[in-house]
MMTF fields as JSON, N, C-alpha, C and O atoms, coordinates in Angstrom:
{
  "mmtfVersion": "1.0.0",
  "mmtfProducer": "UNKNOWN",
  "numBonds": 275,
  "numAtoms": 276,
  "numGroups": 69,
  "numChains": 1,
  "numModels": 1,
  "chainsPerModel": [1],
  "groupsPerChain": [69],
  "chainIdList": ["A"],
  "bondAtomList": [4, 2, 8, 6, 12, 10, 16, 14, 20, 18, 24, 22, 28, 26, 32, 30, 36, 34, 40, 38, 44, 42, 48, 46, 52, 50, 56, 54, 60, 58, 64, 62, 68, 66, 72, 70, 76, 74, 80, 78, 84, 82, 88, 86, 92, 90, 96, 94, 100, 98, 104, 102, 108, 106, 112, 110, 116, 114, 120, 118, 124, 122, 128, 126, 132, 130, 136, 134, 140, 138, 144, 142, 148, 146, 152, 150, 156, 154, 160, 158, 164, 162, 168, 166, 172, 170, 176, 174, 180, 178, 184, 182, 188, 186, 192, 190, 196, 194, 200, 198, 204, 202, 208, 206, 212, 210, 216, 214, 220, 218, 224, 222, 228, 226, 232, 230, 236, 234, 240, 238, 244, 242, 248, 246, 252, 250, 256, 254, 260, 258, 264, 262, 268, 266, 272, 270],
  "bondOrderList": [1, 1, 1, 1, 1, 1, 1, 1, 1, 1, 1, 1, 1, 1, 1, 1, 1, 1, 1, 1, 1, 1, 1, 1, 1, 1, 1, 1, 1, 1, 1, 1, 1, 1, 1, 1, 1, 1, 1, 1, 1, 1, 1, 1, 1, 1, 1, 1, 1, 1, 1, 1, 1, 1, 1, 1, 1, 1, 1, 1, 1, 1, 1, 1, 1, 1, 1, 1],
  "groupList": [{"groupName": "UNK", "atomNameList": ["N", "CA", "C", "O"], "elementList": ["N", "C", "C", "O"], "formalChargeList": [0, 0, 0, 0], "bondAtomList": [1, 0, 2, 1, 3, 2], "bondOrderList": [1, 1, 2], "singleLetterCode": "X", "chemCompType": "L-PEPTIDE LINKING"}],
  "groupTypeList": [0, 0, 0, 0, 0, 0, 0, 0, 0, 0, 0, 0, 0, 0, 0, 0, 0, 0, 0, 0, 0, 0, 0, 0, 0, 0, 0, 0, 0, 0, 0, 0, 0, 0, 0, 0, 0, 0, 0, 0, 0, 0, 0, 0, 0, 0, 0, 0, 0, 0, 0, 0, 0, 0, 0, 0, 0, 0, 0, 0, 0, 0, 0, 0, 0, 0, 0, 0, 0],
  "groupIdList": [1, 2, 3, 4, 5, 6, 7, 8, 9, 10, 11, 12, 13, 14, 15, 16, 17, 18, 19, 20, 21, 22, 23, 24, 25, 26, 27, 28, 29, 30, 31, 32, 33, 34, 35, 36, 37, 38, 39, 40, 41, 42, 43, 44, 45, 46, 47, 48, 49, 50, 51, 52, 53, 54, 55, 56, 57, 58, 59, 60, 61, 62, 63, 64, 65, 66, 67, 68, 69],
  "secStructList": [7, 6, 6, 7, 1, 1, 4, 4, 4, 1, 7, 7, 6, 6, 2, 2, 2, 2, 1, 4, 4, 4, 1, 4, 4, 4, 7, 7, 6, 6, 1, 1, 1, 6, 6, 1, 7, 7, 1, 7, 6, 6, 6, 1, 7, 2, 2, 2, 2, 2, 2, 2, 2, 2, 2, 2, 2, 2, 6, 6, 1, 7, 7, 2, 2, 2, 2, 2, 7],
  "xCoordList": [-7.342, -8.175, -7.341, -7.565, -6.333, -5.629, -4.438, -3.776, -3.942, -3.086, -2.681, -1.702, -4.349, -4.126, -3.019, -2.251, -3.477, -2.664, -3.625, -3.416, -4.353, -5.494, -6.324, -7.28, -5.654, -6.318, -8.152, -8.722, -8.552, -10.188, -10.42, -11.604, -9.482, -10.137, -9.899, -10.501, -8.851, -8.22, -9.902, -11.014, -9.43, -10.665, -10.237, -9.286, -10.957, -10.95, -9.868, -9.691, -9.4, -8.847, -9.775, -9.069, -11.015, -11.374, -11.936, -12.285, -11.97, -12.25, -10.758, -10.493, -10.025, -8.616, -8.565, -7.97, -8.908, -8.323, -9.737, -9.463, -10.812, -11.681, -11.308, -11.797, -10.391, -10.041, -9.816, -9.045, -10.344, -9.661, -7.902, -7.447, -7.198, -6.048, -4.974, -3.763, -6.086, -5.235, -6.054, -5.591, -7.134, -7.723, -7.633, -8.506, -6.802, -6.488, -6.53, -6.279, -6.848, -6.492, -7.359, -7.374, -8.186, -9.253, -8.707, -9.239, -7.345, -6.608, -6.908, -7.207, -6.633, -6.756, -5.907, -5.045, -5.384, -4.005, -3.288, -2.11, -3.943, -3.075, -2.274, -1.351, -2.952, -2.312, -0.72, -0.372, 0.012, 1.095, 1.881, 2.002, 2.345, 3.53, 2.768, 3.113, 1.106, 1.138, 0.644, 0.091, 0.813, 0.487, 1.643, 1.536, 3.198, 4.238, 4.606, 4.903, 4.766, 5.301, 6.847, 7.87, 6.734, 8.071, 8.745, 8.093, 10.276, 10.626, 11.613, 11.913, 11.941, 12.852, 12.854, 12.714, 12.994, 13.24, 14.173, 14.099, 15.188, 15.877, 15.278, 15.508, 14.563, 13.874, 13.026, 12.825, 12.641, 12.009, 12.689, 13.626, 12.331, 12.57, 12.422, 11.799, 13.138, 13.063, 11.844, 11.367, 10.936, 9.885, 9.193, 8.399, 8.999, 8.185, 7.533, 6.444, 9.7, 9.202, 8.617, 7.907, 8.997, 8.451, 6.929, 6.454, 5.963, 5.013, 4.485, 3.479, 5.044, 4.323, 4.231, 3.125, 5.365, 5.442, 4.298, 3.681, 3.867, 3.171, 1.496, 0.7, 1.583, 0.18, 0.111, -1.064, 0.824, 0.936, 0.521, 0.019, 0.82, 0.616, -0.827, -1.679, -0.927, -2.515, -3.338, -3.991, -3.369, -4.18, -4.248, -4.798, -3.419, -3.176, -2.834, -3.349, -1.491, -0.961, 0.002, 0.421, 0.711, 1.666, 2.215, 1.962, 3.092, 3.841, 4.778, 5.113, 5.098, 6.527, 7.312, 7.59, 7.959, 9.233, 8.952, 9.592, 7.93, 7.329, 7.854, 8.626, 6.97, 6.684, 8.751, 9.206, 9.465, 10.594, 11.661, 12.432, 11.278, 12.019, 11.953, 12.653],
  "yCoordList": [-8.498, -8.693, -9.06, -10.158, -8.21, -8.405, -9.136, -9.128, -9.745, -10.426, -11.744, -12.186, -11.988, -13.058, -14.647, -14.669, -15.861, -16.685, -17.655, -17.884, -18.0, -18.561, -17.972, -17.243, -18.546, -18.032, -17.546, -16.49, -18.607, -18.211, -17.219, -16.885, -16.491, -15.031, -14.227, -13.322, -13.703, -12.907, -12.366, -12.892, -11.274, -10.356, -10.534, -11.258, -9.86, -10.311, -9.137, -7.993, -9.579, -8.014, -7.47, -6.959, -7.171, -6.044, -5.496, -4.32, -6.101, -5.482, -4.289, -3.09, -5.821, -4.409, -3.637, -2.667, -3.388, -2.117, -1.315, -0.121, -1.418, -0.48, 0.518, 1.513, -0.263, -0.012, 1.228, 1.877, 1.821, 3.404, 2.885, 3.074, 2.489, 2.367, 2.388, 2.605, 2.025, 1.922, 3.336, 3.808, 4.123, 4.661, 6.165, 6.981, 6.469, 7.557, 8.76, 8.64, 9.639, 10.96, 11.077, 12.115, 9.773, 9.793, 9.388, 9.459, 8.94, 8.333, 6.389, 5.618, 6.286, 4.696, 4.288, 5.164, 3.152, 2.63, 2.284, 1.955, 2.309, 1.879, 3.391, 3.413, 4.577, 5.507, 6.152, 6.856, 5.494, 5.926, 4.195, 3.612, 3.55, 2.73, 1.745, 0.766, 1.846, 0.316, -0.746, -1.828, -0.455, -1.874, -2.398, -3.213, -1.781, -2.467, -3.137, -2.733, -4.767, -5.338, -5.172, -5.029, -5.226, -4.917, -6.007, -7.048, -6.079, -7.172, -6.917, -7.584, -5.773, -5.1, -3.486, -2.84, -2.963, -1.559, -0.918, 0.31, -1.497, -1.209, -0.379, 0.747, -1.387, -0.992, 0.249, 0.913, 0.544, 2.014, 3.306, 3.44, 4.193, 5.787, 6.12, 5.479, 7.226, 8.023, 8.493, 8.483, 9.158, 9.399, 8.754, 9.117, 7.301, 6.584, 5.622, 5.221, 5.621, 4.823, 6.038, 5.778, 7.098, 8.083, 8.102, 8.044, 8.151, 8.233, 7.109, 7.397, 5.541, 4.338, 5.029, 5.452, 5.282, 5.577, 6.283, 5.915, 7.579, 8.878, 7.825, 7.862, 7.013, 6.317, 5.602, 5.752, 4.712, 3.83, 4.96, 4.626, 6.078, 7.025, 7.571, 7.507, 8.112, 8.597, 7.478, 7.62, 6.116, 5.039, 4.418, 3.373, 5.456, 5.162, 3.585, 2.829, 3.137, 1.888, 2.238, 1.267, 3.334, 4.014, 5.213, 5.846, 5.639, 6.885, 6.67, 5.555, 7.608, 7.624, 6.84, 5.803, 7.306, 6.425, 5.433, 4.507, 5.169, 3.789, 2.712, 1.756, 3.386, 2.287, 1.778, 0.673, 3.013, 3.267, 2.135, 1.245, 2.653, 1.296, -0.059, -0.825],
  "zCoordList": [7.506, 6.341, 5.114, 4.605, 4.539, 3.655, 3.815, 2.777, 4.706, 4.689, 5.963, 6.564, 5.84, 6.389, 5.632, 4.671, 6.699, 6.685, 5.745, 4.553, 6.266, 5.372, 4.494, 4.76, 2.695, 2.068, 2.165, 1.891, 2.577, 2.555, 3.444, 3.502, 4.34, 5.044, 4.714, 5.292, 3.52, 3.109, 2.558, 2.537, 2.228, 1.492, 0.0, -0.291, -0.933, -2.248, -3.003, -2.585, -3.869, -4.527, -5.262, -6.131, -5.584, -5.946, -4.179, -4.08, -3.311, -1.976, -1.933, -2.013, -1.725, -1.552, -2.408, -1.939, -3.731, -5.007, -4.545, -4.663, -4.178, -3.045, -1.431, -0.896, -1.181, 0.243, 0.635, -0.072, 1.711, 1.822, 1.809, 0.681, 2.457, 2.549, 1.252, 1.202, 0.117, -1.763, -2.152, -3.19, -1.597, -2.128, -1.379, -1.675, -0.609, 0.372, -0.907, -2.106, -0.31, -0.944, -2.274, -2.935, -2.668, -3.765, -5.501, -6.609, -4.964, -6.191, -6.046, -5.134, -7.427, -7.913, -7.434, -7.506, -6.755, -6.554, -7.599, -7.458, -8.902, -10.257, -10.902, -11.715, -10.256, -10.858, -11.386, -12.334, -10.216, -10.183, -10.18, -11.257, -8.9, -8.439, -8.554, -9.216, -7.677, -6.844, -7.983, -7.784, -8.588, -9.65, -10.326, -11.242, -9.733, -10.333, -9.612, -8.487, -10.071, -8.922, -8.335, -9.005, -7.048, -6.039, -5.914, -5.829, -5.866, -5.199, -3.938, -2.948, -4.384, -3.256, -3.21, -4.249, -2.145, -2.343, -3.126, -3.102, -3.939, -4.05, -5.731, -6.172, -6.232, -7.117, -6.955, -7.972, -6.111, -6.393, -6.314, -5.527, -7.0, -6.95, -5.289, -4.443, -5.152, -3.785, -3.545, -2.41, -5.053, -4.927, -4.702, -3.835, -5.343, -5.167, -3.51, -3.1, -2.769, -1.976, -0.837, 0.134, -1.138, -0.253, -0.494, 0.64, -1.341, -2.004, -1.204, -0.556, -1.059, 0.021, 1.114, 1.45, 1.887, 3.153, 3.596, 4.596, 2.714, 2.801, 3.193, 4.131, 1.965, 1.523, 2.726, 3.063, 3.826, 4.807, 6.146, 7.219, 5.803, 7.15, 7.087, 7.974, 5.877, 5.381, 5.86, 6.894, 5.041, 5.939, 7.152, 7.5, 7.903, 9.762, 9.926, 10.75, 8.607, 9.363, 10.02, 10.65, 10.247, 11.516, 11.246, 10.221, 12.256, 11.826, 10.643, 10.244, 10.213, 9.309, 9.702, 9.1, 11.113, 11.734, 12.004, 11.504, 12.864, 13.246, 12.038, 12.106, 10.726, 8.959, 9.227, 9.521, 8.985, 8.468, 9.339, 8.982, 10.523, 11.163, 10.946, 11.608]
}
C-alpha cells in the first residue's frame, strides 16, 4: 500500500498519517521523531532509533531481530 512502485497505487498520506502502523499505541506519528526527515541512521538518537524499531514490531512489520538485520 505505502510503498508501492507506481505512484497511482500508493495510498494517500493522510491514509498513511491514519494508519494503525503510524498510529500504534494511540499516539500521532508527528508526536515525537516521525515527522523529521531521515537521511541516515546515523542521525538519530539511540532513543529514537529504538523508539522505530519498537513502532515496526508493534505494527507486526517483524521481529526486532528480523527489522535489525
Amino acid at each position: 500500500m505505502m510503498l508501492r512502485r507506481e505512484p497511482k497505487e500508493r495510498i494517500s498520506l493522510r491514509d498513511i498519517m491514519q494508519h494503525p502502523w503510524m498510529t500504534v499505541g494511540g499516539g500521532q506519528c508527528c508526536d515525537n521523531f516521525a515527522c523529521v526527515a531521515l537521511v541516515g541512521r546515523q542521525h538519530l538518537s539511540k532513543d529514537d532509533h529504538d523508539a522505530i524499531i519498537q513502532r515496526m514490531v508493534d505494527g507486526g512489520i517483524a521481529t526486532r531481530s528480523e527489522i535489525i538485520k
